[in-house]
SEKOLGU-568872 format. One record per residue (C-alpha): z negated, x, y; residue in one letter. Coordinates in Angstrom, 2 decimals, decimal comma. Example, Ala and Ser with C-alpha at 12.3 -4.5 7.8 and 13.67 -1.06 7.14 Angstrom:
(pt (-7,80 12,30 -4,50) "a"),
(pt (-7,14 13,67 -1,06) "s"),
# end
This chain:
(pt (-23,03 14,42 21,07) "x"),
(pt (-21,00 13,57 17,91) "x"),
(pt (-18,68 11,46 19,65) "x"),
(pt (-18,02 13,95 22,07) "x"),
(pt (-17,59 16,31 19,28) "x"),
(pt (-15,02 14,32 17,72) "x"),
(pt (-12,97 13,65 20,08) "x"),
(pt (-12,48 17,13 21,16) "x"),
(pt (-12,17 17,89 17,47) "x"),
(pt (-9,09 15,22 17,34) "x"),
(pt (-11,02 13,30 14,34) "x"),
(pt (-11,71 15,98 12,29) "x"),
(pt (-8,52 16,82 11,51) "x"),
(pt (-7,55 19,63 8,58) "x"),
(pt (-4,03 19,99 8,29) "x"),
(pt (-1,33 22,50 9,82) "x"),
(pt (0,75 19,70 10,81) "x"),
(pt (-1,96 17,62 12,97) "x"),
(pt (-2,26 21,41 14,38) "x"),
(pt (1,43 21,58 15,24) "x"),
(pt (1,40 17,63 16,34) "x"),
(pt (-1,13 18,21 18,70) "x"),
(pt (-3,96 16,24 16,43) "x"),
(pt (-6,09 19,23 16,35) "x"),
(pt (-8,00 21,78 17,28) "x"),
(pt (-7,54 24,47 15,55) "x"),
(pt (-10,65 26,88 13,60) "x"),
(pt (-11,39 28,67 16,99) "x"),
(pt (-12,85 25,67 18,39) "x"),
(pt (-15,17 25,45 15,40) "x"),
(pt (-16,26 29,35 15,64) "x"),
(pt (-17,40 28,19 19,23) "x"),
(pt (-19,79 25,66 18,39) "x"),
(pt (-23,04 25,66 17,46) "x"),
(pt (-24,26 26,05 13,80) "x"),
(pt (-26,80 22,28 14,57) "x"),
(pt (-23,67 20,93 15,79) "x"),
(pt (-21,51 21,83 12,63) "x"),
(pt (-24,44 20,53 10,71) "x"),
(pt (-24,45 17,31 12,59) "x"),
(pt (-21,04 16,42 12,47) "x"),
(pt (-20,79 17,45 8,70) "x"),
(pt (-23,53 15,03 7,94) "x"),
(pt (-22,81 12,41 9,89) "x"),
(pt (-19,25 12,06 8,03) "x"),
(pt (-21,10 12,77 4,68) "x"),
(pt (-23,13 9,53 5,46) "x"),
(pt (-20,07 7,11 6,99) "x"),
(pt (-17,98 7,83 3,15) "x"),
(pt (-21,48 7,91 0,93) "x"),
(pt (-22,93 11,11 -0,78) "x"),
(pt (-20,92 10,54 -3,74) "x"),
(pt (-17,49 12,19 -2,71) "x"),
(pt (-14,70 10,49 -4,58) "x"),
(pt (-11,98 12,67 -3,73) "x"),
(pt (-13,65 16,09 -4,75) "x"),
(pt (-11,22 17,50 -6,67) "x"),
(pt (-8,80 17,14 -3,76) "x"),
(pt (-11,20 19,72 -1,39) "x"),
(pt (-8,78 22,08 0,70) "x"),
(pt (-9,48 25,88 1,14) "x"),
(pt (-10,42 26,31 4,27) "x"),
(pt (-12,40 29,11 6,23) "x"),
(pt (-16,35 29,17 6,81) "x"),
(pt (-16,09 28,30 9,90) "x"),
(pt (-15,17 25,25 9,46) "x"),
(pt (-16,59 22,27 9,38) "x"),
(pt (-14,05 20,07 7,60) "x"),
(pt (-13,93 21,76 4,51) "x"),
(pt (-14,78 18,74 2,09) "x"),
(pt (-12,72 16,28 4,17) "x"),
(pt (-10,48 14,54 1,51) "x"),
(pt (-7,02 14,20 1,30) "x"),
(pt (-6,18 11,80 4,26) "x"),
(pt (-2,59 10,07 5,45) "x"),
(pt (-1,51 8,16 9,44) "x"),
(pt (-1,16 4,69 8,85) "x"),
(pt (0,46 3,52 12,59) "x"),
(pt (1,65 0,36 13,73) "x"),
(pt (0,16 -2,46 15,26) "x"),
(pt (-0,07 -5,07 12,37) "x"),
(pt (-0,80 -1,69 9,31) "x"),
(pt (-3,74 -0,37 11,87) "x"),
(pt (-4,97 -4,03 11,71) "x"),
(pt (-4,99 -4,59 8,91) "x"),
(pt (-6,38 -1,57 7,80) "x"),
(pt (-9,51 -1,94 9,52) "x"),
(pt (-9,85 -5,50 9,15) "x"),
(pt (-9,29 -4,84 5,17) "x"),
(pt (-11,83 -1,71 4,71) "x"),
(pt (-10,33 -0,39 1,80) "x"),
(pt (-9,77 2,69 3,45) "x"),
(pt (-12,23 5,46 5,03) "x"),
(pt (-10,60 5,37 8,22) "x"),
(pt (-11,99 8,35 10,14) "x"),
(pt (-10,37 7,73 13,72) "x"),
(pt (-7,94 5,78 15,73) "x"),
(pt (-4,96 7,56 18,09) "x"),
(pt (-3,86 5,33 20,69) "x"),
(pt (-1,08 5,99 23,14) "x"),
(pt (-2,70 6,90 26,79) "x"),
(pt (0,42 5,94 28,84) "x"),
(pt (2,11 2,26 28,75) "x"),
(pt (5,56 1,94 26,93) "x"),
(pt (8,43 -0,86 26,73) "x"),
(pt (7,57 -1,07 23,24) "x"),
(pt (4,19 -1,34 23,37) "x"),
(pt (1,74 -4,71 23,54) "x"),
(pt (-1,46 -3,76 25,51) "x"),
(pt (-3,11 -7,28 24,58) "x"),
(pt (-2,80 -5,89 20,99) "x"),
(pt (-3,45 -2,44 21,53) "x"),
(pt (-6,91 -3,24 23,26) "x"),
(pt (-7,22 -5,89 20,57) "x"),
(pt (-7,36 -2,51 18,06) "x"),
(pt (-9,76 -0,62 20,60) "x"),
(pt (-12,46 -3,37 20,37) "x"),
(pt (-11,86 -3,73 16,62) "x"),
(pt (-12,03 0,37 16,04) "x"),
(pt (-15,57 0,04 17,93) "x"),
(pt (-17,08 -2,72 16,11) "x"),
(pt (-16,34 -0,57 12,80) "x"),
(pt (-17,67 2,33 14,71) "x"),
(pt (-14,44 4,31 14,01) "x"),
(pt (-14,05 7,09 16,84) "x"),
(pt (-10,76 6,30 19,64) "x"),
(pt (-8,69 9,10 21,06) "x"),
(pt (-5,87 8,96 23,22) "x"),
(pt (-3,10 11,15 22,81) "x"),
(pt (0,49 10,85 24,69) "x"),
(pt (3,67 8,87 23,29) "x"),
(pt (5,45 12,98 22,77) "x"),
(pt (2,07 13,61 20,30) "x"),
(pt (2,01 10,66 18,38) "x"),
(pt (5,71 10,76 18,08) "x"),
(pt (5,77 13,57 16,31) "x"),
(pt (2,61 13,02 14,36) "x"),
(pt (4,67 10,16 12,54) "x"),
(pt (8,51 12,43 12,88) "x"),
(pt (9,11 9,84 15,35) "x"),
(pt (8,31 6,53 13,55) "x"),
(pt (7,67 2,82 15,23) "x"),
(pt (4,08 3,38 16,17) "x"),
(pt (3,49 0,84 18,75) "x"),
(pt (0,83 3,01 20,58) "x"),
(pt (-1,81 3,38 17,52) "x"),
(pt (-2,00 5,73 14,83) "x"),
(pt (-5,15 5,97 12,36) "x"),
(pt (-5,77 8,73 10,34) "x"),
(pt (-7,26 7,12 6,87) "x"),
(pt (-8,26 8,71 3,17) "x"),
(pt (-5,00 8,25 1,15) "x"),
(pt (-4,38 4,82 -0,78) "x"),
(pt (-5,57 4,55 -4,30) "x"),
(pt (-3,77 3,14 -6,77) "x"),
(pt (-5,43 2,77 -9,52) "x"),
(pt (-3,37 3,47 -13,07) "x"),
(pt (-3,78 -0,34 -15,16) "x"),
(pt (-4,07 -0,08 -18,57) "x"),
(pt (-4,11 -3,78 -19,80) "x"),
(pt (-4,58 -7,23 -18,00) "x"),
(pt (-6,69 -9,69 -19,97) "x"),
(pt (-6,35 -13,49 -20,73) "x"),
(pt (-7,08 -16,12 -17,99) "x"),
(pt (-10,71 -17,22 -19,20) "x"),
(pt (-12,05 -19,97 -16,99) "x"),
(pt (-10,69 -19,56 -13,98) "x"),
(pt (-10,81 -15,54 -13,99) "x"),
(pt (-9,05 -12,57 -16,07) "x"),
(pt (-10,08 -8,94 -16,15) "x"),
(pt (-7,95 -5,75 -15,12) "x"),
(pt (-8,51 -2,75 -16,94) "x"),
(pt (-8,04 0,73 -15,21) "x"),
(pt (-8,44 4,50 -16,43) "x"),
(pt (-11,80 4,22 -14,51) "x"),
(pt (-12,94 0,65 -14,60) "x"),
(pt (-12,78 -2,68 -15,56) "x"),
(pt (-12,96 -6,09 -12,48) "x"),
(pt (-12,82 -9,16 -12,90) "x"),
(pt (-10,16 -11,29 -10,51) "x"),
(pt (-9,90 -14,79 -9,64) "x"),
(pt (-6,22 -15,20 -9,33) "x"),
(pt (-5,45 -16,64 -5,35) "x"),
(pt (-2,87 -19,82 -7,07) "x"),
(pt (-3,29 -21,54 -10,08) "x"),
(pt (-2,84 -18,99 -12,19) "x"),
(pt (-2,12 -15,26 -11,92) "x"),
(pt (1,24 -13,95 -10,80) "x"),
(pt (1,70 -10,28 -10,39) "x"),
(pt (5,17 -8,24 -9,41) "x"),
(pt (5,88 -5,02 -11,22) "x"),
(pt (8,36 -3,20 -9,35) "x"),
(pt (10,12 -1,58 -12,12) "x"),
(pt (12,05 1,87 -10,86) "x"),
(pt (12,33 1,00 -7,15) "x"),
(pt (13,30 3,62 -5,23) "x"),
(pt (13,73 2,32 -1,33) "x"),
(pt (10,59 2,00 0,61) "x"),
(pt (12,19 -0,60 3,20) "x"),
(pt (12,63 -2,88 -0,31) "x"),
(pt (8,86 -1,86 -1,39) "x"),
(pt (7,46 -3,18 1,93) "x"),
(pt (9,52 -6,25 1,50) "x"),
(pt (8,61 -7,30 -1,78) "x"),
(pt (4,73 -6,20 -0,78) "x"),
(pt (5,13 -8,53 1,87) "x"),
(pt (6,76 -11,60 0,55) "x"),
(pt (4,46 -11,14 -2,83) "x"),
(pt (1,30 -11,34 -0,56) "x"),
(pt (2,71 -14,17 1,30) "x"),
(pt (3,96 -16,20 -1,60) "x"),
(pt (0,11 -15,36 -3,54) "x"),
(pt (0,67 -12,72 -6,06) "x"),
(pt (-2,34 -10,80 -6,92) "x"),
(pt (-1,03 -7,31 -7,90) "x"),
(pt (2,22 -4,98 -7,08) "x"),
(pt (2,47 -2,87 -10,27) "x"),
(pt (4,64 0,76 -9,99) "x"),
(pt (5,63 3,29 -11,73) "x"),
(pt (3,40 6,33 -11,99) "x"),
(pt (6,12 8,69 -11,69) "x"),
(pt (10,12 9,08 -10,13) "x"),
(pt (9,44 5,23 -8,25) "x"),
(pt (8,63 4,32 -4,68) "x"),
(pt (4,51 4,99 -3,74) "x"),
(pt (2,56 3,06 -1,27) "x"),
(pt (2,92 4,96 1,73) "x"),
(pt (2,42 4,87 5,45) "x"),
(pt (5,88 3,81 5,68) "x"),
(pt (5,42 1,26 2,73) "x"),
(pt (2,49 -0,04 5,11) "x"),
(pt (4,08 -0,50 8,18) "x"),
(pt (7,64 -2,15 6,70) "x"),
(pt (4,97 -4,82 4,80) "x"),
(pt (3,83 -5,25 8,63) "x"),
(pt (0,46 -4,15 7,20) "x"),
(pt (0,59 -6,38 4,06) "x"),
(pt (0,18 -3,46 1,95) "x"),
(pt (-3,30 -2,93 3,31) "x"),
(pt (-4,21 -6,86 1,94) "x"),
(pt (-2,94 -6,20 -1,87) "x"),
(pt (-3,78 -4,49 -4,63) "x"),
(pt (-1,05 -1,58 -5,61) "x"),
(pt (-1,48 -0,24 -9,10) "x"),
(pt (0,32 2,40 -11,09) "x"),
(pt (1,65 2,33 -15,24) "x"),
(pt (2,10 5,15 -17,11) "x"),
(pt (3,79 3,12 -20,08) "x"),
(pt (5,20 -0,26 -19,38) "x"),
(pt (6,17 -1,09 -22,82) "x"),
(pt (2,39 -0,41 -23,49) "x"),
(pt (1,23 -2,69 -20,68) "x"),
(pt (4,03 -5,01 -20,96) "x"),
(pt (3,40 -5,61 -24,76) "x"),
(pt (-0,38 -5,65 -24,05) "x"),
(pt (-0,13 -8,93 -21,41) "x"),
(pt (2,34 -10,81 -23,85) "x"),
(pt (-0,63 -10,55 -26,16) "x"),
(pt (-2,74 -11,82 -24,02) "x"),
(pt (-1,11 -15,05 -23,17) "x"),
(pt (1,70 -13,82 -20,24) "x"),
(pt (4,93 -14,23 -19,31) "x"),
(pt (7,18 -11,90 -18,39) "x"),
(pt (9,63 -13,50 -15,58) "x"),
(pt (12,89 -10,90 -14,87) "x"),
(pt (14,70 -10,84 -12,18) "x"),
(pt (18,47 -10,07 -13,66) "x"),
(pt (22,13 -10,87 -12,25) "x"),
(pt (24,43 -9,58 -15,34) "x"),
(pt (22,39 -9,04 -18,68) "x"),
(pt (19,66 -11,87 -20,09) "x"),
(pt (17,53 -9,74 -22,16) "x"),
(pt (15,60 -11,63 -24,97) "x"),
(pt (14,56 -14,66 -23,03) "x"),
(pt (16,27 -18,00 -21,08) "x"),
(pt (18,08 -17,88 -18,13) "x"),
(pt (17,76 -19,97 -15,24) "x"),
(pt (19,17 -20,40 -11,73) "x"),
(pt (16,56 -19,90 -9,08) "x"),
(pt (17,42 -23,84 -8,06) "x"),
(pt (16,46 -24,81 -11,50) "x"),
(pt (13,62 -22,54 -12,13) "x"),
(pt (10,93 -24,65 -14,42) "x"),
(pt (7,43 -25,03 -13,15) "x"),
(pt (5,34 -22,09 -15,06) "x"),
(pt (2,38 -23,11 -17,30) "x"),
(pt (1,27 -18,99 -18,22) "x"),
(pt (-0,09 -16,11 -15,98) "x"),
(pt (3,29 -14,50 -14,92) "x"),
(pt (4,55 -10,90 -14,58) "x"),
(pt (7,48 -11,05 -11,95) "x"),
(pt (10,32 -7,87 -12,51) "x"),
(pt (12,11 -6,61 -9,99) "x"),
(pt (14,49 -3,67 -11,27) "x"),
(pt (16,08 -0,39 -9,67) "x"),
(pt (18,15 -1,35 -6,59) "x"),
(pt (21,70 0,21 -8,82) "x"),
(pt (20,27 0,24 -12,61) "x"),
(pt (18,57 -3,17 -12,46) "x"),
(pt (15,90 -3,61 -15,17) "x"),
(pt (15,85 -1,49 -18,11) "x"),
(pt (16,71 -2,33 -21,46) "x"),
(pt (13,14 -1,79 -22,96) "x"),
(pt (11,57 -4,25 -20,40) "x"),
(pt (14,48 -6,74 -20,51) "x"),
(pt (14,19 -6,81 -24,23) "x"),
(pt (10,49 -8,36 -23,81) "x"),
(pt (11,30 -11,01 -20,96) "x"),
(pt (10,12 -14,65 -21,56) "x"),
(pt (12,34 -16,16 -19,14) "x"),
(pt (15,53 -14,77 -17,07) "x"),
(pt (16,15 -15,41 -13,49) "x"),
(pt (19,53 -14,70 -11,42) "x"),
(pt (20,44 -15,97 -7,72) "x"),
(pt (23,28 -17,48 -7,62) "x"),
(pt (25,69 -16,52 -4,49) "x"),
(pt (27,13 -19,73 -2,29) "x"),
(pt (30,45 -18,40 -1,85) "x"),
(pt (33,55 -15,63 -3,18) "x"),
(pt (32,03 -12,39 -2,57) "x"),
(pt (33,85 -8,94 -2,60) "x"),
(pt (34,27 -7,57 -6,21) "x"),
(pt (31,93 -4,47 -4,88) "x"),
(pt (29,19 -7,12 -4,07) "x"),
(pt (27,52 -8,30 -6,46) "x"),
(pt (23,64 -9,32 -5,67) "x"),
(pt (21,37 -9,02 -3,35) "x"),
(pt (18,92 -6,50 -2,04) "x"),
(pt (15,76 -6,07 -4,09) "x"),
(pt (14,03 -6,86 -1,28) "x"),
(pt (15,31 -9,84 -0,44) "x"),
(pt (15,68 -11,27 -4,02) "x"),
(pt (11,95 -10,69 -4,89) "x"),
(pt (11,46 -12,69 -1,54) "x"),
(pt (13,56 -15,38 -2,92) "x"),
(pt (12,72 -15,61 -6,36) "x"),
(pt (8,94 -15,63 -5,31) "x"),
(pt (9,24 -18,47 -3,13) "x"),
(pt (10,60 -20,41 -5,89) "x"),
(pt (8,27 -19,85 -8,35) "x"),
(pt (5,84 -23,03 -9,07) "x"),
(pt (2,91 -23,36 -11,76) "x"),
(pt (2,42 -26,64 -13,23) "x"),
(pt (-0,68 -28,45 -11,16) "x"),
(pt (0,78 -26,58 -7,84) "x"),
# end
């Protein structure tokens, strides 16, 4: 019966725009049900999240009738690898699965059915909807046949990273404090300092996780977020990674120094306070390392540069064009993190 329910429900959607996309509904279909039914679906998502609703405060208005009312604020991760990965992960509520009903040239069925059989096994509810639906669920975005509709990301605001004790360190949030083991010899996190691009966001998230940084570090305001698109450029690595936002990064910045840190810039023109280096000659690091990656036309800013331990620029092989000067951001994170060693590695 709740299955059922759900899939003629279209997951429990909320939103206007799943009701324009097709994704739902609409309130008339909840005036026609049964008041043990709306009771029965309500509780049965109130049990797969936990009593304890995190996202309270983000409740939409929404008639009597329905039964959706203290569904939180939710987002469509789509994409083969993102949907994988955000299952496989769990650090999302995922509360359904969209997969495309007919076959398309761009479309694996091997690893479509592969996200079927994983949506079961995490008992997540599987609807199909047509190519046209899920098209415009996504204004027309590379889906690859799956969409899931999952509670938004969190990131978390950091307040202060501690020193490596042992072979751990502790992050410090507005709401808690974990301890981490870092994944290499030491901890390396990125902070993407004013990024604006989201292709250069999933780039960086990708080659960070692939290259063993712990933590992408943003902006909490005007800078790129991790969004569905962030997710599915990373080819789901944004799912794997911890994404936190800074209020101050002169505060947080000044903080890690204290605590033992480095703070590694990534710079083509100015030096700021510390050595410069050529990528080919970068020395081995011996420190827990911050790695910063500046706006794509404003590069780093003069309050972070003036606090860098160490200065890093990629040199180009040939003559370039007066107008071209450096790399992407993207694709000089990706190089810069591939040469960074710590001493042991």
């Amino acid at each position: 019966m709740l299955m059922h329910g759900m899939r003629r429900a279209g997951l429990l959607g909320g939103a206007a725009h799943w009701r324009r996309a097709g994704l739902l509904e609409g309130a008339a279909y909840w005036r026609k049900q049964t008041a043990a039914d709306s009771v029965r679906l309500y509780s049965s998502w109130r049990d797969r999240i936990g009593k304890g609703n995190p996202w309270a405060s983000n409740k939409k208005k929404q008639g009597k009738d329905s039964v959706v009312a203290d569904l939180p604020k939710s987002e469509l991760v789509y994409g083969l690898a993102s949907a994988k990965a955000a299952i496989c992960q769990g650090r999302r509520v995922i509360y359904g699965a969209y997969v495309q009903s007919e076959t398309a040239g761009d479309m694996s069925r091997d690893r479509l059915k592969e996200i079927v059989t994983l949506a079961a096994e995490h008992d997540i509810p599987v609807v199909e909807r047509s190519r046209d639906i899920l098209d415009k669920s996504i204004n027309g975005g590379s889906h690859q046949g799956v969409v899931l509709k999952v509670s938004a990301y969190d990131a978390q605001r950091v307040t202060n990273i501690s020193r490596v004790e042992g072979d751990s360190y502790q992050i410090t949030t507005a709401t808690e404090q974990t301890i981490r083991q870092p994944r290499r010899r030491l901890p390396l996190w990125v902070y993407c300092c004013g990024l604006q691009d989201t292709h250069n966001f999933g780039s960086i998230i990708r080659s960070a996780l692939f290259f063993g940084a712990d933590a992408i570090v943003i902006p909490a305001y005007g800078a790129v977020k991790p969004t569905p698109t962030v997710s599915k450029v990373s080819s789901g690595a944004m799912e794997c990674i911890d994404v936190y936002r800074v209020s101050d990064h002169e505060k947080l910045l000044d903080r890690v120094l204290n605590n033992g840190w480095s703070i590694l810039c990534a710079t083509t023109s100015k030096a700021g306070s510390g050595q410069l280096h050529s990528v080919d000659a970068l020395p081995r690091l011996n420190v827990p390392t911050i790695l910063i990656i500046g706006n794509e036309g404003s590069g780093i800013p003069d309050d972070v540069a003036s606090l860098s331990s160490m200065n890093v620029h990629i040199p180009a092989r040939a003559e370039l064009p007066s107008y071209i000067d450096s790399l992407n951001a993207g694709v000089a994170a990706g190089t810069i993190l591939s040469a960074i060693k710590f001493e042991g590695e």
